[in-house]
C-alpha positions in Angstrom: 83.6 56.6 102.5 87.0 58.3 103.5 89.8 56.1 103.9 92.2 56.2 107.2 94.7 57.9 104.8 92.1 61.0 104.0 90.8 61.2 107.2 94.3 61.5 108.7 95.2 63.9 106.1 92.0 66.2 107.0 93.9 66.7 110.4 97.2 67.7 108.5 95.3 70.3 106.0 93.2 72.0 109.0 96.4 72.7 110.7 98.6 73.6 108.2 96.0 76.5 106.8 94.9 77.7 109.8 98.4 78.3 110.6 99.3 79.7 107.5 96.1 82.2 107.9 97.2 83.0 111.2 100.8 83.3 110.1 101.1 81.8 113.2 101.0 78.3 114.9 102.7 75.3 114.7 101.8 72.6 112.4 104.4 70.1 112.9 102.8 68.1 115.4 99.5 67.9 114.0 101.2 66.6 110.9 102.8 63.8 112.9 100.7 62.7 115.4 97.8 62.6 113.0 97.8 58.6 112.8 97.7 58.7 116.5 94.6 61.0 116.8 92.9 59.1 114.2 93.0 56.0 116.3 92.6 57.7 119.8 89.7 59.8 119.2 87.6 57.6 116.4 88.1 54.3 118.6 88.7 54.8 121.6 87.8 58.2 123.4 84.8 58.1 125.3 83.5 61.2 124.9 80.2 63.0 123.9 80.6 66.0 122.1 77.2 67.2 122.5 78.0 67.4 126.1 81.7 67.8 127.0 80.9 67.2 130.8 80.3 64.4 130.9 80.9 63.3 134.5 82.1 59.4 133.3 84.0 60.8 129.8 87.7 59.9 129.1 90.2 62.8 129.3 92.2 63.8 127.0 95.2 66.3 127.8 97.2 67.9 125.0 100.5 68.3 126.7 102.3 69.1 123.9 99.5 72.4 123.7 101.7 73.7 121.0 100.2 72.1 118.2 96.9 73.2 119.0 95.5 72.6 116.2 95.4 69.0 116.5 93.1 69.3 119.2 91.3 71.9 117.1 91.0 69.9 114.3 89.6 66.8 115.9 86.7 68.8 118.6 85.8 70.5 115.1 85.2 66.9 112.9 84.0 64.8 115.7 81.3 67.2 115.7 82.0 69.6 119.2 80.2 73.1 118.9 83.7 74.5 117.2 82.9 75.5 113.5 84.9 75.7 110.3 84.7 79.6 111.3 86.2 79.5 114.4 88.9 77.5 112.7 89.9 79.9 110.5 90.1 82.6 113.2 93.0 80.2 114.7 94.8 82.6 116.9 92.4 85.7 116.2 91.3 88.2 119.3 88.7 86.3 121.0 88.2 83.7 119.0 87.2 79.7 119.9 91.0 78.2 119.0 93.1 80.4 120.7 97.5 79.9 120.4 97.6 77.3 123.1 94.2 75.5 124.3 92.4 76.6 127.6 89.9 76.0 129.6 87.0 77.5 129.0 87.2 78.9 125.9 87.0 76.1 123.1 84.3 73.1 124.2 86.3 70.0 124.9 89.3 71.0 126.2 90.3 69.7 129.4 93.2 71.9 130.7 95.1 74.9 129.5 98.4 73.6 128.6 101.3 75.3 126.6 103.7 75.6 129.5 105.5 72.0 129.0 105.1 68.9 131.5 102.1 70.4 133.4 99.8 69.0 130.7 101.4 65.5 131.4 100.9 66.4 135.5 97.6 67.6 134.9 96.6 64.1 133.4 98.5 62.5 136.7 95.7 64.2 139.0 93.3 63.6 136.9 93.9 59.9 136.6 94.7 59.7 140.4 90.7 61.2 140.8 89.5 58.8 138.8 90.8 55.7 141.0 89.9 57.1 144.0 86.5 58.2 143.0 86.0 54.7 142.0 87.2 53.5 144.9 84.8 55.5 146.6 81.6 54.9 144.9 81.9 51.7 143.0 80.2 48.7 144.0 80.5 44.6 143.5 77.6 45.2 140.6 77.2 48.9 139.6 80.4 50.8 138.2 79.8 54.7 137.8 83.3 55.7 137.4 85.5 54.0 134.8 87.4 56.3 132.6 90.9 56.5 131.1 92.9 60.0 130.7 95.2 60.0 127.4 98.3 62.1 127.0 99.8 63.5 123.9 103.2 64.9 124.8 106.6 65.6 123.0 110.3 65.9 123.8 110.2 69.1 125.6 107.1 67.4 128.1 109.8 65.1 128.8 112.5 67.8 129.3 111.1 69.5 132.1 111.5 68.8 135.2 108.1 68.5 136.2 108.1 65.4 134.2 110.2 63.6 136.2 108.8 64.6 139.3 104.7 64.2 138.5 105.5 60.5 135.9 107.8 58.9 139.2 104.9 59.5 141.3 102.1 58.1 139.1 104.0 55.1 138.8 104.2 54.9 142.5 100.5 55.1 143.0 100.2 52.7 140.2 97.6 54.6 138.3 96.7 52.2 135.3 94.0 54.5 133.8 96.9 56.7 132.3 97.8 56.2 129.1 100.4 58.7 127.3 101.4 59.0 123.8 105.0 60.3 123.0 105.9 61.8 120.4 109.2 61.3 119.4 109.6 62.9 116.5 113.4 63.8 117.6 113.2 67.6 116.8 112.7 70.9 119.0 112.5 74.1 118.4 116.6 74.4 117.8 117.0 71.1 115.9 117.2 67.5 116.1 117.9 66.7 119.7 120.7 64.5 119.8 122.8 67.5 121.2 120.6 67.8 124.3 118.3 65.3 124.8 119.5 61.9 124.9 117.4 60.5 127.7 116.6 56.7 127.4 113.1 57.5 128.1 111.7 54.0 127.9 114.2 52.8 130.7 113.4 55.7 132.7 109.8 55.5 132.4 110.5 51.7 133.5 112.3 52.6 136.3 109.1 54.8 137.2 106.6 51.5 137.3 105.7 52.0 134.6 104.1 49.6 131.9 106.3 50.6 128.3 105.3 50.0 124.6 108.6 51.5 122.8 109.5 51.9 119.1 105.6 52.4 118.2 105.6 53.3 113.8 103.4 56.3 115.0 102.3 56.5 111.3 100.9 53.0 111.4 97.3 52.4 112.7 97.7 49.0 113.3 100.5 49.1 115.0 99.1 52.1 117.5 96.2 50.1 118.1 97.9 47.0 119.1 100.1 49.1 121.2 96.7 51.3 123.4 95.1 47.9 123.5 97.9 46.7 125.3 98.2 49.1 127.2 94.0 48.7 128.7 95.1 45.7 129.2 97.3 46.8 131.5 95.8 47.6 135.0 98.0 48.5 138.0 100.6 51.0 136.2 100.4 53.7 134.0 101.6 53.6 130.1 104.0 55.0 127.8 103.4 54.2 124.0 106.6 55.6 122.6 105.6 56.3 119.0 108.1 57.2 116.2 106.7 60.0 114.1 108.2 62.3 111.5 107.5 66.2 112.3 105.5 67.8 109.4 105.1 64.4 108.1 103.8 64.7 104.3 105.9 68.2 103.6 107.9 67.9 100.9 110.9 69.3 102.0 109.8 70.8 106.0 109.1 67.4 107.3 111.4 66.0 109.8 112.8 69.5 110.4 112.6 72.1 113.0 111.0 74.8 110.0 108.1 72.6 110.6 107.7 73.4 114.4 107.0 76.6 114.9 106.2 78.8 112.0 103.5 79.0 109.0 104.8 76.3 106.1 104.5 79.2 103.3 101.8 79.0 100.0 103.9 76.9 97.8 105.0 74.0 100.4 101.5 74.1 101.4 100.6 73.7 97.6 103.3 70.9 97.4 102.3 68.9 100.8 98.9 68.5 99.1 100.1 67.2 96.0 102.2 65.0 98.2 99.6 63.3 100.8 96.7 63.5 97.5 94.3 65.8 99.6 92.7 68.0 96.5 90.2 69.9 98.5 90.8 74.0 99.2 91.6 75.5 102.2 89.5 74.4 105.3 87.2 72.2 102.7 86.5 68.6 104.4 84.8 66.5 102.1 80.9 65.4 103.1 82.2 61.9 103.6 85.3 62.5 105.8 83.1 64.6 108.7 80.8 61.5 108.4 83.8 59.0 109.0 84.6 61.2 112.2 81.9 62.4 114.0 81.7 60.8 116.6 78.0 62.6 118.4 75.8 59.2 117.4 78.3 57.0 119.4 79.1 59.5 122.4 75.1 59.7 122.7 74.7 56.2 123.1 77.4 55.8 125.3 76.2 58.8 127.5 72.9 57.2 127.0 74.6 53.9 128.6 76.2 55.6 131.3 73.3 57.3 132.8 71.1 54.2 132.6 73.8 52.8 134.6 73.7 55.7 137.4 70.1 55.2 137.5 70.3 51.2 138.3 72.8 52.4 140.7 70.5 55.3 142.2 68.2 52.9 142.8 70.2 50.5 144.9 72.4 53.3 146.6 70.2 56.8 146.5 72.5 58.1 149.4 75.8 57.6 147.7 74.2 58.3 144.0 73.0 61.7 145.2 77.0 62.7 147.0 78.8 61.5 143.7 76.6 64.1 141.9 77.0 66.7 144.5 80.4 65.8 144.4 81.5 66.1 140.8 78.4 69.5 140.3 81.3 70.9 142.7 78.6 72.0 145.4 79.4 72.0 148.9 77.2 70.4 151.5 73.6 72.0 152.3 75.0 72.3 155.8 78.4 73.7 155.0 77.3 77.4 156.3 76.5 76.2 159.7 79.8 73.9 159.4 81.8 77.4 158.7 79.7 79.2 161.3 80.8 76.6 163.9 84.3 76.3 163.3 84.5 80.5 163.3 82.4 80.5 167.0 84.9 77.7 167.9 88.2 79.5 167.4 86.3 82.7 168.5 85.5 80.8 172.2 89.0 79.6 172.7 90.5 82.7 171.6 94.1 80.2 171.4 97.2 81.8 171.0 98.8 79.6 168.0 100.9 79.7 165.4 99.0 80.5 162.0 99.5 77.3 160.4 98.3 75.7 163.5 95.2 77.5 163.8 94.9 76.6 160.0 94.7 72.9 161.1 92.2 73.8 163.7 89.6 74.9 161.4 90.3 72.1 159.0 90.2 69.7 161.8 86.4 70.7 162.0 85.2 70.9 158.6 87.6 68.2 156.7 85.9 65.1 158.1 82.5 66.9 156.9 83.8 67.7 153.5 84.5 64.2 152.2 85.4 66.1 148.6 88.9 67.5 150.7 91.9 66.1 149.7 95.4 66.8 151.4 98.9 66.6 150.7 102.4 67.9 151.4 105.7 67.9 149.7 107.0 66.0 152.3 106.4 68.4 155.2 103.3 66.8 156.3 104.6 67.5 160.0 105.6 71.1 159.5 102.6 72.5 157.7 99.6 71.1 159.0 97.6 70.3 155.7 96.6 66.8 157.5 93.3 66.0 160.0 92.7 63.4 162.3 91.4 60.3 160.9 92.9 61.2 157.6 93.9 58.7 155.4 97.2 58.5 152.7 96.7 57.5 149.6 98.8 54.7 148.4 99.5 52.4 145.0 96.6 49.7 147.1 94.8 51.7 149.2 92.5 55.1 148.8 92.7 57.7 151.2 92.5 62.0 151.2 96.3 62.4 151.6 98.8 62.4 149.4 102.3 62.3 150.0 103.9 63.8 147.5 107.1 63.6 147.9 110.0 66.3 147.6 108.2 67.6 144.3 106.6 71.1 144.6 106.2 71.9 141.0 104.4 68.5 140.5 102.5 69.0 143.4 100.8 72.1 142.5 100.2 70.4 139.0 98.6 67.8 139.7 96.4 69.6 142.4 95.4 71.1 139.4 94.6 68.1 137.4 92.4 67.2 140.5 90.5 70.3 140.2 90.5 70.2 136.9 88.8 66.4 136.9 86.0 67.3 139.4 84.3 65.7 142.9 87.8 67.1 144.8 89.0 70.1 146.2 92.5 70.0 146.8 94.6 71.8 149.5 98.2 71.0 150.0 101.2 72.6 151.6 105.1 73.5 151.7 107.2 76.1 153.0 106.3 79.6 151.4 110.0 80.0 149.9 109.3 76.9 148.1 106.1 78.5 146.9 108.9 79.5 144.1 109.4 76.0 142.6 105.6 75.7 141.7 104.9 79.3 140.9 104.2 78.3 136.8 101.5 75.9 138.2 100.4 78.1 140.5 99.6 80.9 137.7 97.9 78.0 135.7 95.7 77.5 138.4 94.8 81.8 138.7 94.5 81.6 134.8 92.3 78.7 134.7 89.9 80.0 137.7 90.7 76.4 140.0 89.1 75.7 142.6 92.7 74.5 144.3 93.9 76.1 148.3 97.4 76.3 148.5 99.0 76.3 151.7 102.2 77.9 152.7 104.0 78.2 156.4 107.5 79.9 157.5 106.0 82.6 155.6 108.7 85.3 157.1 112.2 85.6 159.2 110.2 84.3 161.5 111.5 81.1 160.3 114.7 81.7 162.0 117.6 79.5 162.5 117.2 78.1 159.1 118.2 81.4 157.6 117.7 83.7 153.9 117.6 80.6 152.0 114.6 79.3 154.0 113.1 82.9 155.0 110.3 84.3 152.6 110.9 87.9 152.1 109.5 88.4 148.5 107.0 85.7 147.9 103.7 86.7 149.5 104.1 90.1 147.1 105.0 88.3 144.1 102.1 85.7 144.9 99.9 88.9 145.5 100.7 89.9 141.5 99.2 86.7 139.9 95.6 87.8 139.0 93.2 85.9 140.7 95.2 84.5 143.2 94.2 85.0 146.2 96.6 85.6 148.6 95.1 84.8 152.9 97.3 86.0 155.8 95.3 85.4 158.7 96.2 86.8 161.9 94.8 84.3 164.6 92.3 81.4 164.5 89.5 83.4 163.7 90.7 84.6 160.8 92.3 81.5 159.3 88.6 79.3 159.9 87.0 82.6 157.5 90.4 82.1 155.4 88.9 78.7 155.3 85.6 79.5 154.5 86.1 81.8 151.9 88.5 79.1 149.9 86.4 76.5 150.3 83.8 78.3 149.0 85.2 80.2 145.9 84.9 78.7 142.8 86.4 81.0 140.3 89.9 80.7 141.2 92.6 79.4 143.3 93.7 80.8 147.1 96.6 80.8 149.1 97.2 80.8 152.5 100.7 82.4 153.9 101.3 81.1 157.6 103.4 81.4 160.5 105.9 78.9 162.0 105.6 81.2 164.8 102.7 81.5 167.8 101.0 84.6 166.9 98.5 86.5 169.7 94.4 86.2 169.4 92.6 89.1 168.9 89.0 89.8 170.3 86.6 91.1 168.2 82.8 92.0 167.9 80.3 90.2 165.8 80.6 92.9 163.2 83.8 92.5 162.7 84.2 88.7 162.5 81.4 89.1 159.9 83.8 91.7 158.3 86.5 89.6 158.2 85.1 87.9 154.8 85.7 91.3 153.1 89.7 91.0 152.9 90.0 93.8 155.3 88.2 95.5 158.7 88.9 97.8 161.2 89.9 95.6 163.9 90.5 98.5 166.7 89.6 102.2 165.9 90.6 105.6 167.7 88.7 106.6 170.4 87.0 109.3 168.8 87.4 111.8 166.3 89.6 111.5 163.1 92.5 109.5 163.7 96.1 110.3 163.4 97.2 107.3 161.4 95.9 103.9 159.9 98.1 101.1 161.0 97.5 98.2 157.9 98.7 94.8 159.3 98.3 91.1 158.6 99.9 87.5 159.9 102.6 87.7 162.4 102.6 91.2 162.3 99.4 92.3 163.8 100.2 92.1 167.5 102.9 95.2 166.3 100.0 96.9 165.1 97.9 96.5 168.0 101.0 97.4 170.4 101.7 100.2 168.9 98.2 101.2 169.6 98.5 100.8 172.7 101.5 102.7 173.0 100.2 105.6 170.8 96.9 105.7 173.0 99.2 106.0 176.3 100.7 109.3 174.6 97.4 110.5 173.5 97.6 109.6 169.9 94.6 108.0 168.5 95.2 105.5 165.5 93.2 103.0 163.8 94.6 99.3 163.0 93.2 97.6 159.9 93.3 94.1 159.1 94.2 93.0 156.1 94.2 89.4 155.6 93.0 89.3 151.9 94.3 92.3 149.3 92.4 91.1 146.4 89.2 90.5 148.5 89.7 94.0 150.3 90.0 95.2 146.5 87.2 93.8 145.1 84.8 95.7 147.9 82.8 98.7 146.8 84.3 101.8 147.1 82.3 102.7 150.4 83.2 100.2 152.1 86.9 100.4 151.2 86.9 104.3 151.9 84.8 103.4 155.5 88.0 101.2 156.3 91.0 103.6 155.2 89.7 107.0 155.0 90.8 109.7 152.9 93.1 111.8 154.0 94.5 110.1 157.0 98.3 108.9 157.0 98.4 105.1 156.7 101.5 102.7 157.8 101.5 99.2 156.5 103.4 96.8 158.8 104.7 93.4 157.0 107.9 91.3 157.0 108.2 91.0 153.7 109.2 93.4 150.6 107.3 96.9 150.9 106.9 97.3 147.4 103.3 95.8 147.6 102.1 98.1 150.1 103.1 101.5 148.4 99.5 101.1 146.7 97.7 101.8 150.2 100.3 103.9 151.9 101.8 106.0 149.0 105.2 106.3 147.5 108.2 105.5 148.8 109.0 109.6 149.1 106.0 110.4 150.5 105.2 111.6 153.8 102.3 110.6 154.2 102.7 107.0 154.3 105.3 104.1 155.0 105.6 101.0 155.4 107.4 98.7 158.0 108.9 95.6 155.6 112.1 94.3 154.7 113.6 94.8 151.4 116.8 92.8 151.6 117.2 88.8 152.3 117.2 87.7 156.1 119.7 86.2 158.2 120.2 83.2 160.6 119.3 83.5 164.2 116.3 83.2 166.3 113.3 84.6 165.4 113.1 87.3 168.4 116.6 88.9 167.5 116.1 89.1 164.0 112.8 90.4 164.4 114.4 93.3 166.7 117.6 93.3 163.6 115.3 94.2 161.0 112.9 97.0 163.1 109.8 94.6 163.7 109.2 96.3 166.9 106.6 98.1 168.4 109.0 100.9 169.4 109.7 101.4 165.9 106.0 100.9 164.8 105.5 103.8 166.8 108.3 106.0 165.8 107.2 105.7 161.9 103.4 106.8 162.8 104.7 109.9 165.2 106.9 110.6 161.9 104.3 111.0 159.1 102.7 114.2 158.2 
């Protein structure tokens, strides 16, 4: 049988060849949190590796994603559908173990991580979905939800700001199911850290709520163990085991350096570490005995096996609620969610209200939130401004379940642990801030594109419409930038009726995240036909056309904007010149349509003006370049200024005067 010391040292020799056949990689973590591993995943991860989806399976989050191979190495010997193959194609085009983990590509990994601290956040919403969840189905007698989510994180986790902002709030909402590991190896990438990092990060996790295990020998397994079982025992906070662990431990002469972080060790100290640590076995060679010490498929059967004997006791007793947790976490929405949408469209189409965009947001999620009992809200503290709330919703707090969650002045974290609910499953979350601030979350709102989430983010004062508050509040370049992350996408409804399809169409997309850019600002209903409420779903629809013939121009509006456009139609059609005005609430939907359709809405050869108070930049793909002219584009490329929101909408040219002077000047 393999000792603890061999099957450790497995770990260390997967990593450290795969890198060096990569010549790429970092095997310095591996190498030191190996003890840590060993203990985690052999005796106390529930997981199943035949079936990584295990609705009721612990989580485990790699935050430091770095040392990848960690991970790697343990899905492989634990016995997860990742060969000895894919472990030598470490970093290789298309390959099973890419640089960093993500989702979806190697079996058993929970998040994408790599970008520090959102790993750690991630594991916050995930732990936070696991309370409420069992909050919400759990009875006196049958428990279907009881999991843990473990962290493995490093110095630079702890360096980011999003640390500080997603570990203070977990200890707020006292979420005892979170367990981290840190290691504190005392190296980064430039060094030892002394010179810039000399946080007391057991006071400060202390000062967070939470329950603290420091000064952890991270290479002794007795001491680890006495350390996680302390912390289970540990129910209303969250945990930091601060382990002390040597970086590249068992390299003769990298260990404890930064050579050992980032960059292959090299043949001969690879020949030398195992001489060192006694592993005699060639490259990617694990000894019969050492996969049988690890695998771990026998036990995650039975417990699987367990688990579902449990759900079926508890079918049994409660058939209603067993059949919504499964609907829940299969991420389907309700059999009557169509005729919920359909409803909520009629609705705003009957009222025809004259609102601001975030309010007719609210609107249609005061109609299909208390139907959706999957929904869960939040704001960074702007609960009152952005409307991402319902009546008869409930905040979440440390004793109490709800579908709100205040976050706090903490955007970044926000978004990243949105994420982590996502990520976790039986939740769709939507939560809100001002669009300018869409900037302090924008990493963890790429993770989200890249790692197809189902996650609606919300974001109001979306223009100089904001006023008052002036360029440090008013969103000139964000909606375009958010436009540019693929698989974002990017909602600027008009009017009610166009924010309830918004709605629809989020709710209802499951490969990637959307977000919704709103108006502080009433902004004018718009009547339309049946045809073209249906048409709204395609991102883009003539909403009113020239009265026959070929027109003169295509006016391309969304948001606040689109009474402009439909002015200027009006004026135009007093003069005798005949336009069309296209809707645009949805680029990447409108995109994304075949090209007959797209070519129905802007035809060829007609002179196009997009009309949008933000950058123009965007736009130049539907109007032409900036010399052109054929095409232009009504936008602001500079930052705003402070006044209301009439005069700077006149200072800037948002007029329909000027609307119509652009179209009358294209060729």
């Amino acid at each position: 049988m393999g000792s603890r010391l061999e099957l450790t040292n497995a770990i260390r020799a997967l990593a450290m060849d795969a890198v060096q056949q990569a010549n790429s990689g970092h095997p310095g973590m591996p190498m030191g949190m190996a003890e840590i591993a060993e203990v985690l995943w052999r005796h106390h991860l529930k997981h199943n590796p035949a079936d990584p989806h295990w609705a009721d399976r612990d989580r485990f989050v790699l935050s430091n994603g770095h040392g990848s191979m960690l991970l790697y190495a343990v899905l492989h010997l634990t016995g997860y559908a990742l060969s000895i193959d894919d472990i030598k194609h470490f970093r290789q085009l298309h390959s099973k173990t890419p640089g960093h983990p993500e989702l979806g590509i190697t079996p058993g990994v929970e998040t994408t991580t790599g970008p520090l601290g959102q790993g750690i956040s991630n594991a916050v919403g995930m732990a936070l979905a696991e309370k409420l969840l069992a909050a919400e189905f759990n009875r006196a007698t049958h428990t279907i939800v009881d999991h843990y989510t473990y962290v493995f994180l490093g110095d630079g986790c702890l360096m980011e700001g999003i640390s500080h902002e997603a570990c203070s709030l977990a200890g707020t909402l006292g979420l005892g199911k979170l367990i981290a590991f840190y290691d504190d190896n005392g190296i980064s990438i430039d060094g030892p850290v002394q010179g810039w990092f000399t946080d007391n990060t057991p006071k400060r996790f202390e000062a967070y709520g939470w329950h603290v295990v420091p000064d952890v020998d991270g290479h002794n397994a007795a001491a680890i163990e006495a350390a996680l079982k302390a912390a289970q025992d540990v129910g209303d906070r969250p945990t930091l085991i601060c382990c002390k662990t040597q970086i590249g431990k068992g390299a003769p002469t990298r260990a404890g350096t930064a050579k050992a972080h980032g960059e292959a060790l090299g043949a001969d100290e690879i020949a030398a570490t195992r001489k060192n640590i006694g592993w005699e076995p060639a490259a990617f060679v694990i000894p019969q005995d050492v996969y049988q010490e690890w695998d771990r498929r026998t036990a995650g059967a039975a417990a699987q096996k367990d688990w579902e004997a449990r759900l079926t006791a508890y079918a049994a007793v409660h058939p209603d609620l067993a059949s919504e947790f499964k609907r829940r976490m299969a991420g389907e929405l309700p059999a009557k969610f169509a005729t919920m949408l359909a409803a909520a469209i009629e609705t705003a189409n009957t009222k025809g209200e004259t609102v601001a965009t975030r309010k007719a947001s609210q609107l249609a999620l005061t109609q299909l939130a208390p139907q959706l009992p999957e929904l869960i809200g939040g704001s960074a503290d702007l609960m009152g401004s952005v409307f991402t709330n319902w009546p008869g919703s409930k905040v979440v707090t440390h004793g109490a379940a709800g579908n709100i969650v205040n976050f706090g002045v903490r955007e970044f974290a926000m978004a990243a642990i949105t994420n982590g609910l996502a990520l976790h499953g039986g939740f769709i979350p939507e939560t809100g801030t001002f669009l300018t601030f869409s900037d302090y979350s924008r990493n963890a709102l790429r993770m989200a594109a890249l790692m197809k989430l189902r996650n609606i983010f919300v974001f109001t004062h979306d223009s100089i419409g904001l006023g008052e508050d002036g360029p440090t509040h008013q969103a000139v370049e964000q909606t375009a930038s958010l436009r540019l992350i693929p698989n974002m996408a990017v909602w600027r409804p008009c009017d009610t009726v166009e924010s309830a399809v918004a709605w629809g169409a989020a709710l209802q997309r499951r490969d990637g995240p959307t977000t919704f850019i709103l108006s502080r600002q009433n902004v004018a209903f718009q009547k339309r036909n049946p045809a073209q409420i249906a048409a709204i779903a395609r991102g883009g629809y003539v909403l009113a056309d020239a009265d026959g013939g070929k027109p003169r121009a295509v006016i391309i509006a969304t948001g606040s904007e689109m009474p402009l456009a439909m002015g200027a139609y009006e004026q135009l059609k007093k003069e005798g010149i005949n336009v069309r005005v296209v809707s645009m609430p949805c680029t990447l939907v409108f995109d994304a349509q075949d090209a007959a359709y797209r070519a129905s809405v802007l035809p060829a050869g007609v002179p196009r003006v997009a009309v949008e108070a933000g950058v123009t930049d965007g736009w130049r793909k539907y109007v032409g370049a900036v010399d052109s002219k054929a095409g232009a584009v009504v936008g602001i490329d500079r930052f705003g200024e402070s006044a209301p929101a009439g005069e700077l909408f006149k200072y800037f040219g948002f007029t329909v005067e000027n609307v119509v002077s652009v179209v009358k000047n294209l060729q």
